[in-house]
DRENZA-728297 format. One record per residue: residue number from 1; residue in one letter; chain; x, y, z of N, C-alpha, C in turn. Coordinates in nm, 4 decimals, always signed. Example, Ala and Ser with C-alpha at 12.3 -4.5 7.8 and 13.67 -1.06 7.14 Angstrom:
<nodes>
k;r;c;nx;ny;nz;cax;cay;caz;cx;cy;cz
1;A;A;+1.3190;-0.5690;+0.7800;+1.2300;-0.4500;+0.7800;+1.3200;-0.3300;+0.7800
2;S;A;+1.2850;-0.2250;+0.7080;+1.3670;-0.1060;+0.7140;+1.2900;+0.0030;+0.7870
</nodes>
This chain:
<nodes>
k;r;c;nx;ny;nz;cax;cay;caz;cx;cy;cz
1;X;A;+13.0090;+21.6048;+16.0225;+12.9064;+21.5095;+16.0594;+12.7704;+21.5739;+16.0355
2;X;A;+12.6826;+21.5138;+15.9772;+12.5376;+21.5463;+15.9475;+12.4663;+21.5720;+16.0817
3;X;A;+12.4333;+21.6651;+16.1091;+12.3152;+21.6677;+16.2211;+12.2179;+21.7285;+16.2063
4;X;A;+12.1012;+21.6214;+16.2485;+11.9669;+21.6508;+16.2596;+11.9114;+21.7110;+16.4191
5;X;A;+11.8463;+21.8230;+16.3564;+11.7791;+21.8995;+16.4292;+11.6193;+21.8963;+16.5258
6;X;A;+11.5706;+21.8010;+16.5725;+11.4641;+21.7970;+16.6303;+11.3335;+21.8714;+16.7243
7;X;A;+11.2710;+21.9958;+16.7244;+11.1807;+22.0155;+16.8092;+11.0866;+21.9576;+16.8205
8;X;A;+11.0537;+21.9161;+16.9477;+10.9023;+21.8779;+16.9618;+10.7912;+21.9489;+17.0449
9;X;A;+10.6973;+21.9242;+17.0408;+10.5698;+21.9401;+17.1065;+10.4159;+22.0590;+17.0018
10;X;A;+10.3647;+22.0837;+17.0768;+10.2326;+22.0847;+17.0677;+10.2056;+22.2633;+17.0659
11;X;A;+10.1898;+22.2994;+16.9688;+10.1732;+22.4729;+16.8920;+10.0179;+22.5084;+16.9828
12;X;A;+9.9359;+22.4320;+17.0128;+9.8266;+22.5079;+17.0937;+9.8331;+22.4458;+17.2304
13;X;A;+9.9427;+22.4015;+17.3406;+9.9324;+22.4181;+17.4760;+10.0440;+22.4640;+17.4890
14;X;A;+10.0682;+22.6109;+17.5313;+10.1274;+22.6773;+17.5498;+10.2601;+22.6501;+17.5754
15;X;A;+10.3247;+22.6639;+17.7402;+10.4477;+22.6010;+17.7012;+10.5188;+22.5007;+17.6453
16;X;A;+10.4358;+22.3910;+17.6288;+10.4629;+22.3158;+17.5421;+10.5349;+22.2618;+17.4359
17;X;A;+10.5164;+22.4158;+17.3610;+10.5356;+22.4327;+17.2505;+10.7035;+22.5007;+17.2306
18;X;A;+10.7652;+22.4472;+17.3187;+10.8758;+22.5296;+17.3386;+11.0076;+22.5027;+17.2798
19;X;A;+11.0036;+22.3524;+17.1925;+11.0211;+22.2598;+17.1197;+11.0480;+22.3272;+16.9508
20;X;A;+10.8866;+22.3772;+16.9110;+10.8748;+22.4160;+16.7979;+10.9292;+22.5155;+16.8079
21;X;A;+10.8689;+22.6077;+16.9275;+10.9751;+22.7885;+16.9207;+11.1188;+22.7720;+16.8713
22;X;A;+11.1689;+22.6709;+16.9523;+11.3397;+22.6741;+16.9096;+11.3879;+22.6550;+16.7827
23;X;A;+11.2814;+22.5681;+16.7333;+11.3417;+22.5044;+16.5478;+11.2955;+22.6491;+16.4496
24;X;A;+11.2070;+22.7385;+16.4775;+11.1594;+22.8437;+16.4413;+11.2497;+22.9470;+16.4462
25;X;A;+11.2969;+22.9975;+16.5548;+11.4256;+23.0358;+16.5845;+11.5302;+23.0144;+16.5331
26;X;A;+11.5785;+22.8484;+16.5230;+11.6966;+22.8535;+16.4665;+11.6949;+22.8685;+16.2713
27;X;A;+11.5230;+22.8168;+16.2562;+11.5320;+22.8585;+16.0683;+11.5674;+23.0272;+16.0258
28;X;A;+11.5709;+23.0877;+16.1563;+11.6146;+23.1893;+16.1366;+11.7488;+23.2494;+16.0997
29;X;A;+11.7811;+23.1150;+16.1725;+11.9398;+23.2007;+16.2153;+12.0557;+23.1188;+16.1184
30;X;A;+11.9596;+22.9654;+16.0699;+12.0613;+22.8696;+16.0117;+11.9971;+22.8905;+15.9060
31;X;A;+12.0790;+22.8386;+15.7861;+12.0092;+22.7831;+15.6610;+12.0198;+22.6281;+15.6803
32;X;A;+11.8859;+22.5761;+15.6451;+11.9291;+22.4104;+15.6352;+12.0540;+22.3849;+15.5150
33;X;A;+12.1232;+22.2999;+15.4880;+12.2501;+22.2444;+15.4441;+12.2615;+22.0945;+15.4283
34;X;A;+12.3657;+22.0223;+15.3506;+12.3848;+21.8807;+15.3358;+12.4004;+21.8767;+15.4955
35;X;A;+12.4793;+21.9521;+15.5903;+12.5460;+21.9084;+15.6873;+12.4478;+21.9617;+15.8407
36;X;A;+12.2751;+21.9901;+15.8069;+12.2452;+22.0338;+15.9043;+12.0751;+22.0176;+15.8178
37;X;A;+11.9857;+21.8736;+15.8792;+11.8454;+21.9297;+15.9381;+11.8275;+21.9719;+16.0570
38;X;A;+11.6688;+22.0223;+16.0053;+11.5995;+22.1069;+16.0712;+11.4353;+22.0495;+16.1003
39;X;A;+11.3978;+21.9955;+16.1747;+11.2612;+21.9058;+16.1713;+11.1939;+21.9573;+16.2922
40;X;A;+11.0830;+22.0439;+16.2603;+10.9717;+22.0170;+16.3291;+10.8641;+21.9308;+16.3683
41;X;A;+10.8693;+21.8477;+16.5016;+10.8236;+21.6959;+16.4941;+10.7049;+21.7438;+16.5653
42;X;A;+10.6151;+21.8898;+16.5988;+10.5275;+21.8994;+16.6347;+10.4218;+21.7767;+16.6234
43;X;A;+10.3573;+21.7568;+16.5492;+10.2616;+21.6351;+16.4809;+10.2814;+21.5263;+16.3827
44;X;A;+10.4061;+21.5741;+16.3420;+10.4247;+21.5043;+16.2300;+10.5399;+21.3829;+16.2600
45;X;A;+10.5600;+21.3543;+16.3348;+10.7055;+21.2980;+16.4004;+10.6950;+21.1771;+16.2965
46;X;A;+10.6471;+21.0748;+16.2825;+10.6765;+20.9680;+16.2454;+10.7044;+20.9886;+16.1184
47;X;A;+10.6327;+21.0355;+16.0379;+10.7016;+21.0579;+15.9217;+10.8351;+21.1495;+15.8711
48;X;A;+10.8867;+21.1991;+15.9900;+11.0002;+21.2740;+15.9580;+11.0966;+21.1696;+16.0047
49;X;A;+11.1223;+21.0506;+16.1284;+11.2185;+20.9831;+16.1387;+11.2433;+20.9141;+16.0292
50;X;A;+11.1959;+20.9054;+15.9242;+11.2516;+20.8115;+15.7991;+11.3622;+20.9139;+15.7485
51;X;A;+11.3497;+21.0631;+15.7793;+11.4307;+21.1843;+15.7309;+11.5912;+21.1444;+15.7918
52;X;A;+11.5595;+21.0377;+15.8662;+11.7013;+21.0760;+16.0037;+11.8262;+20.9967;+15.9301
53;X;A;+11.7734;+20.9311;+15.8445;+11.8727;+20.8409;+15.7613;+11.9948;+20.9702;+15.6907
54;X;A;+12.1129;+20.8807;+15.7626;+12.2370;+20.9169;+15.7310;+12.3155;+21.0198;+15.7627
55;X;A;+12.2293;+21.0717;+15.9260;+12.2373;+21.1776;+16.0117;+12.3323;+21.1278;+16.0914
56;X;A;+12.4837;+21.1341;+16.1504;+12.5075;+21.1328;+16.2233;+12.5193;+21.1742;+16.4028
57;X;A;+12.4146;+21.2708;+16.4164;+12.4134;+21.3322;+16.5314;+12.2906;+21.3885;+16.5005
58;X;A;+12.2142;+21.3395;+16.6604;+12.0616;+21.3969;+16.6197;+12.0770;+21.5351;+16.8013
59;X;A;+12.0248;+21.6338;+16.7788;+12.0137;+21.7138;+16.8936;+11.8127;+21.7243;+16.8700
60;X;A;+11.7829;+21.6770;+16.9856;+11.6462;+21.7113;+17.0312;+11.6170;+21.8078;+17.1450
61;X;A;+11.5093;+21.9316;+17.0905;+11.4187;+21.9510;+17.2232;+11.2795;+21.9902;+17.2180
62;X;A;+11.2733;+21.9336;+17.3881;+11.1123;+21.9021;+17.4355;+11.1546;+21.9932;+17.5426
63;X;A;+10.9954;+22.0249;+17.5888;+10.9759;+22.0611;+17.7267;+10.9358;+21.9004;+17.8187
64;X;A;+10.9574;+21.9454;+17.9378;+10.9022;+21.8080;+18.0388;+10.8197;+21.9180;+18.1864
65;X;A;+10.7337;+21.8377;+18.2039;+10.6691;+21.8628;+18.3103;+10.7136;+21.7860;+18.4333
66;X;A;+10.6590;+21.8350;+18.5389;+10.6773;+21.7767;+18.6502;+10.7967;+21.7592;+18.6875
67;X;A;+10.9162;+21.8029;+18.6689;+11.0687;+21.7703;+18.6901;+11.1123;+21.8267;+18.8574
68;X;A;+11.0076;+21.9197;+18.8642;+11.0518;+21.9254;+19.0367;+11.1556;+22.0803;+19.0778
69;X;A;+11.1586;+22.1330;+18.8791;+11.2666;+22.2169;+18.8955;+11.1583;+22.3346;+18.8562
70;X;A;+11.2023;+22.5117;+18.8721;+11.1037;+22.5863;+18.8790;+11.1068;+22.6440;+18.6915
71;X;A;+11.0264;+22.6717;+18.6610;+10.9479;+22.7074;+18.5183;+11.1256;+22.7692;+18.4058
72;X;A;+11.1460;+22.6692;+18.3441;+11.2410;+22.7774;+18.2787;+11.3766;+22.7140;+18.2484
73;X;A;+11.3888;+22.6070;+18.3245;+11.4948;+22.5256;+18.4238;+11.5314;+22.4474;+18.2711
74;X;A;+11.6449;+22.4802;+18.2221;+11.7159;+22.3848;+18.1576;+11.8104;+22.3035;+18.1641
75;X;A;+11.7546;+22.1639;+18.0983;+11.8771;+22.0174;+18.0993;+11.9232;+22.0007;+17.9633
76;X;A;+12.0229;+21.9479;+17.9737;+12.1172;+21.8875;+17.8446;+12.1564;+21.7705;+17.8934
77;X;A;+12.1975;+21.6529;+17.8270;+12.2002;+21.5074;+17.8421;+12.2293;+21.4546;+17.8015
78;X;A;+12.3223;+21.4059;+17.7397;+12.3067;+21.2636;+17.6306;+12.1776;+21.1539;+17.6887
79;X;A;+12.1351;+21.1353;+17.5482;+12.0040;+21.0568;+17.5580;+11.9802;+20.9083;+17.6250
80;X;A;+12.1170;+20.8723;+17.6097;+12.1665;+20.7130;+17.7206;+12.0914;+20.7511;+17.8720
81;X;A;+12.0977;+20.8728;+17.9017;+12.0891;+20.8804;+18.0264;+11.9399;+20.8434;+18.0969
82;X;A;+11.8590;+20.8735;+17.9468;+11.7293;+20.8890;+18.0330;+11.6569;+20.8119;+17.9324
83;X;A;+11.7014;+20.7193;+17.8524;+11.6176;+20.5976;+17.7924;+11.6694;+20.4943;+17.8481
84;X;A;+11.5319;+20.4068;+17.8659;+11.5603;+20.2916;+17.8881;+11.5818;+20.1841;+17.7721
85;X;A;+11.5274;+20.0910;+17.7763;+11.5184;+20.0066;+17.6802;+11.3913;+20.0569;+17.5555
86;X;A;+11.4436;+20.0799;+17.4257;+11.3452;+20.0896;+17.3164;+11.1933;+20.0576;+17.3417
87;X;A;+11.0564;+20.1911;+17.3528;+10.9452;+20.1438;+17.3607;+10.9086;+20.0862;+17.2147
88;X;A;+10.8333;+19.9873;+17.2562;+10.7736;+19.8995;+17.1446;+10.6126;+19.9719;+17.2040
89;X;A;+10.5437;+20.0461;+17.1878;+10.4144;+20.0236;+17.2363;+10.2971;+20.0646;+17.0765
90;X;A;+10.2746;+19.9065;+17.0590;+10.1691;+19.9680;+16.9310;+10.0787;+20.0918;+16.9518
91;X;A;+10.0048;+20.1296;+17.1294;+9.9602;+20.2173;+17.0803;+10.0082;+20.3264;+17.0898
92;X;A;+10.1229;+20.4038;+17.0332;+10.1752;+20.5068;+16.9904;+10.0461;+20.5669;+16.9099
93;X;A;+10.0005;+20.7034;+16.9357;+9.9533;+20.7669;+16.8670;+10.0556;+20.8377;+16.7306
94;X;A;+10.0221;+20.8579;+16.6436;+10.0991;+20.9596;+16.5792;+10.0775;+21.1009;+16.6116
95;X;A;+10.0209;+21.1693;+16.6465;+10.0187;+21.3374;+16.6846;+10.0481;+21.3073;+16.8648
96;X;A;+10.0748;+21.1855;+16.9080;+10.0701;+21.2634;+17.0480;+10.2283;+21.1708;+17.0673
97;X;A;+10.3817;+21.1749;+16.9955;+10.5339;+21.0529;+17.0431;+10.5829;+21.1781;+17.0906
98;X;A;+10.6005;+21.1091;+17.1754;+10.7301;+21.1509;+17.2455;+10.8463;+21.1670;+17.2231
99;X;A;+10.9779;+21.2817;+17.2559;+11.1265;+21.2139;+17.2052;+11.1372;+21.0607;+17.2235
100;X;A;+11.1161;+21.0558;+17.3391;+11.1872;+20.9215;+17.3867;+11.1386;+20.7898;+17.2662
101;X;A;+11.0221;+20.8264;+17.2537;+10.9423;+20.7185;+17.1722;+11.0113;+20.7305;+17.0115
102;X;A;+11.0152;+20.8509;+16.9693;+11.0393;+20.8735;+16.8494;+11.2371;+20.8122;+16.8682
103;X;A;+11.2845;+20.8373;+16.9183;+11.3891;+20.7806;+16.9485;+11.4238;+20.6317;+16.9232
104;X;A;+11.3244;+20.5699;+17.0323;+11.3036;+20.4236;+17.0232;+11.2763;+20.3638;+16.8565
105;X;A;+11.1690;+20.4428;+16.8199;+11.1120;+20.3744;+16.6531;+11.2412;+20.3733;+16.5621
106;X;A;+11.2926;+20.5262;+16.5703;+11.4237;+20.5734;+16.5093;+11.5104;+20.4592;+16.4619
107;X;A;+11.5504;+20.4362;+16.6310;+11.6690;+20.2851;+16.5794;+11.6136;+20.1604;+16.4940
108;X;A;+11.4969;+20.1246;+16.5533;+11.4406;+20.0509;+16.4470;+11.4596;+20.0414;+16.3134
109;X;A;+11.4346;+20.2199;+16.2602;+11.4072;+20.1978;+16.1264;+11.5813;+20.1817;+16.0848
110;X;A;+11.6711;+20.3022;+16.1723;+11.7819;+20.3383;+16.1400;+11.8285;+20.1969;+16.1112
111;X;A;+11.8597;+20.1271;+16.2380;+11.9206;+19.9977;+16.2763;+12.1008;+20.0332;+16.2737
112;X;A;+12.1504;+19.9592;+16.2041;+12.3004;+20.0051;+16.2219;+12.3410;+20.1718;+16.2031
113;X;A;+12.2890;+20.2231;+16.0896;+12.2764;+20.3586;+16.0900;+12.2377;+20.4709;+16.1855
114;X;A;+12.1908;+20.3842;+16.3068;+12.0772;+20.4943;+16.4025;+12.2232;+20.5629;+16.4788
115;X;A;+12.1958;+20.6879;+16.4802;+12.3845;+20.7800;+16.5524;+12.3734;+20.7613;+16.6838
116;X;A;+12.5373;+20.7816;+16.7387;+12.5651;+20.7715;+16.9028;+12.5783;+20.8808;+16.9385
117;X;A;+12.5477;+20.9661;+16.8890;+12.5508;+21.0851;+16.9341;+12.4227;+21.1876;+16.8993
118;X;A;+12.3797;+21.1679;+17.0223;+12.2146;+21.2210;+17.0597;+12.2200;+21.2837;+17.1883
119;X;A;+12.2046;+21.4367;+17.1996;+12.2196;+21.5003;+17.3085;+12.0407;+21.5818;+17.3152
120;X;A;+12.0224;+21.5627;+17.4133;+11.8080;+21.5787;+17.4875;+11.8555;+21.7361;+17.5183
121;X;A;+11.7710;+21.8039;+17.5049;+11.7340;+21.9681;+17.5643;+11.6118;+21.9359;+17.6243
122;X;A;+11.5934;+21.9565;+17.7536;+11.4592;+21.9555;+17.7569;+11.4516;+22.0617;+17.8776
123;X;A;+11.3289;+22.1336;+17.8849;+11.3332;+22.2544;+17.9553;+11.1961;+22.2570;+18.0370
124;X;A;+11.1663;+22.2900;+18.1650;+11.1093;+22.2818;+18.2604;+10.9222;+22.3516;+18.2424
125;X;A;+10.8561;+22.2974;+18.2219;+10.7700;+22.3809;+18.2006;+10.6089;+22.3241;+18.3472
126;X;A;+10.5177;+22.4291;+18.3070;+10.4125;+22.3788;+18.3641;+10.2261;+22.4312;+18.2667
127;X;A;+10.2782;+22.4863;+18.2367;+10.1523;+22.5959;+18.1797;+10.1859;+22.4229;+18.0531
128;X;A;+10.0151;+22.4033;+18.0285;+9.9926;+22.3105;+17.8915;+9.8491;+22.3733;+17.8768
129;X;A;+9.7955;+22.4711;+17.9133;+9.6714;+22.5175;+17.8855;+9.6642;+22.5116;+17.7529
130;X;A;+9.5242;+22.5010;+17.7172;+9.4743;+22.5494;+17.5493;+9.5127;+22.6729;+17.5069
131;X;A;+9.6131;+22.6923;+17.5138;+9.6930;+22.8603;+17.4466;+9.7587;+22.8815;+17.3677
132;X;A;+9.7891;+22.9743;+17.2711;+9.9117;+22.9797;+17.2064;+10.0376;+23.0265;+17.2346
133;X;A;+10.0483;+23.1165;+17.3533;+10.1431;+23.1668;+17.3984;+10.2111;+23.1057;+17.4561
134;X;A;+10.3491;+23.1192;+17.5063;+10.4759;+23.0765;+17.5783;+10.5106;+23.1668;+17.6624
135;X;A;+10.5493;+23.1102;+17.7656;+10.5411;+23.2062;+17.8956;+10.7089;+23.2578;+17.8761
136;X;A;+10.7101;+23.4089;+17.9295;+10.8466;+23.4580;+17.8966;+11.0048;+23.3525;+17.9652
137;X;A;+10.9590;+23.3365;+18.0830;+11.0801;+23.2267;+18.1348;+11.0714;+23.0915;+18.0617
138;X;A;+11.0007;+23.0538;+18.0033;+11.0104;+22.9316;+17.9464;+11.0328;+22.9264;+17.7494
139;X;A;+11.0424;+23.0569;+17.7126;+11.0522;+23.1311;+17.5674;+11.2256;+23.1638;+17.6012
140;X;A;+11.2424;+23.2463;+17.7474;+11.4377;+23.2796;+17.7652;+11.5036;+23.1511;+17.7690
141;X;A;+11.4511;+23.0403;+17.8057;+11.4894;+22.9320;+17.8070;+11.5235;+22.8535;+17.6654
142;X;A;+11.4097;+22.8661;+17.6030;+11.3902;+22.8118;+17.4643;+11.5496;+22.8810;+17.3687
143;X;A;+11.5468;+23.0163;+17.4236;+11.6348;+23.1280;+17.3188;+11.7916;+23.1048;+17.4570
144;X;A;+11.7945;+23.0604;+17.5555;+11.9687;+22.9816;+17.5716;+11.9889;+22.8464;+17.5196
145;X;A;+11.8270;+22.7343;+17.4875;+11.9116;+22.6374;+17.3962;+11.9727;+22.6350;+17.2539
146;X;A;+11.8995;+22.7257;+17.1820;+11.9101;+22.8079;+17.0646;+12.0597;+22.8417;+17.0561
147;X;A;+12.0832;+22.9584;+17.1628;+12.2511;+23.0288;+17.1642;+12.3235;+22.8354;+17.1681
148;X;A;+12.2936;+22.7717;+17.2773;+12.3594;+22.6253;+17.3169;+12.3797;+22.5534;+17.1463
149;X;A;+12.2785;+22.5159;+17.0995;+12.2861;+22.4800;+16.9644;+12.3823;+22.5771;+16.8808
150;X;A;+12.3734;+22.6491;+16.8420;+12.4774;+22.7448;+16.7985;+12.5931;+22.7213;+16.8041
151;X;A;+12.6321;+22.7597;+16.8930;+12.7589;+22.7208;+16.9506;+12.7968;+22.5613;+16.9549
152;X;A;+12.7380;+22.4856;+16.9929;+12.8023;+22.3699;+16.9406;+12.8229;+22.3337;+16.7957
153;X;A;+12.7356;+22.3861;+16.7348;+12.7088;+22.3600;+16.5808;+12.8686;+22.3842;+16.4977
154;X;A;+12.9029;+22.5189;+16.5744;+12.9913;+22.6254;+16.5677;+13.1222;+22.5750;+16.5547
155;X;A;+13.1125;+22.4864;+16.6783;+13.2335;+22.3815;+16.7411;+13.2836;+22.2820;+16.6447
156;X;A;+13.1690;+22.2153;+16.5551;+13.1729;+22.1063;+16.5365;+13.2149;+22.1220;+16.3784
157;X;A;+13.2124;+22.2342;+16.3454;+13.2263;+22.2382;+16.1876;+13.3885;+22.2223;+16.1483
158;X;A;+13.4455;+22.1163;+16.1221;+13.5827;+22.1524;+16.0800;+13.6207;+22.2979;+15.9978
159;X;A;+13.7288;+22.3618;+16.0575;+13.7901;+22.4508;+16.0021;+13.8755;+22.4311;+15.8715
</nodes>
């Protein structure tokens, strides 16, 4: 099964950016392949969901704020869990979608093609200062969804 690879967020507020660290990380460790993108949706998101065509399995991650859990704190999910109904909101910025949003447009474009199998990383953060750095608990975090991706990737490859 084709799977697309998703990080998101924002390279100058710090943890933030914890999204891009991981896809950075894994160009390390993977070679992209027929059977594996790799998309950094830092800014560019909308024009990469036209990429998603004929992906069967999309894995995304974001950081989230405010979750209530302490700096570092990682979730995994299938994406049913925490979308609601498809945002339609014209004003979507382009440098500032969200998974969830980029998600929503996704099926749109996908339509019958859009995959059921979409599993969320998203990891606990608080620091969004004007910085470039990533705070070490929220970077160890970034590098167990990394090992997590891996290993499923791992799983999934017929022998």
């Amino acid at each position: 099964m084709k799977t697309a690879i998703m990080g998101f967020g924002n390279p100058v507020r710090s943890d933030d950016a914890v999204g891009i660290y991981v896809i950075e990380q894994l160009r390390g460790k993977l070679s992209e392949s027929e059977d594996i993108s790799i998309f950094d949706m830092g800014t560019a998101a909308f024009e990469v969901l036209f990429g998603l065509k004929g992906h069967g399995r999309i894995i995304l991650v974001d950081a989230v704020l405010n979750s209530g859990e302490p700096v570092g704190t990682l979730f995994k999910l299938p994406a049913e869990e925490v979308m609601k109904a498809p945002e339609d909101d014209p004003m979507v910025f382009l440098h500032g979608m969200k998974w969830n949003q980029a998600l929503s447009y996704a099926k749109k474009i996908l339509q019958n093609e859009y995959p059921d199998d979409i599993q969320v990383y998203l990891i606990a953060i608080e620091n969004t200062k004007l910085e470039v750095d990533i705070s070490d608990k929220v970077k160890e975090a970034g590098n167990k969804v990394v090992l997590h991706i891996l290993e499923d990737l791992n799983q999934s490859i017929p022998t």
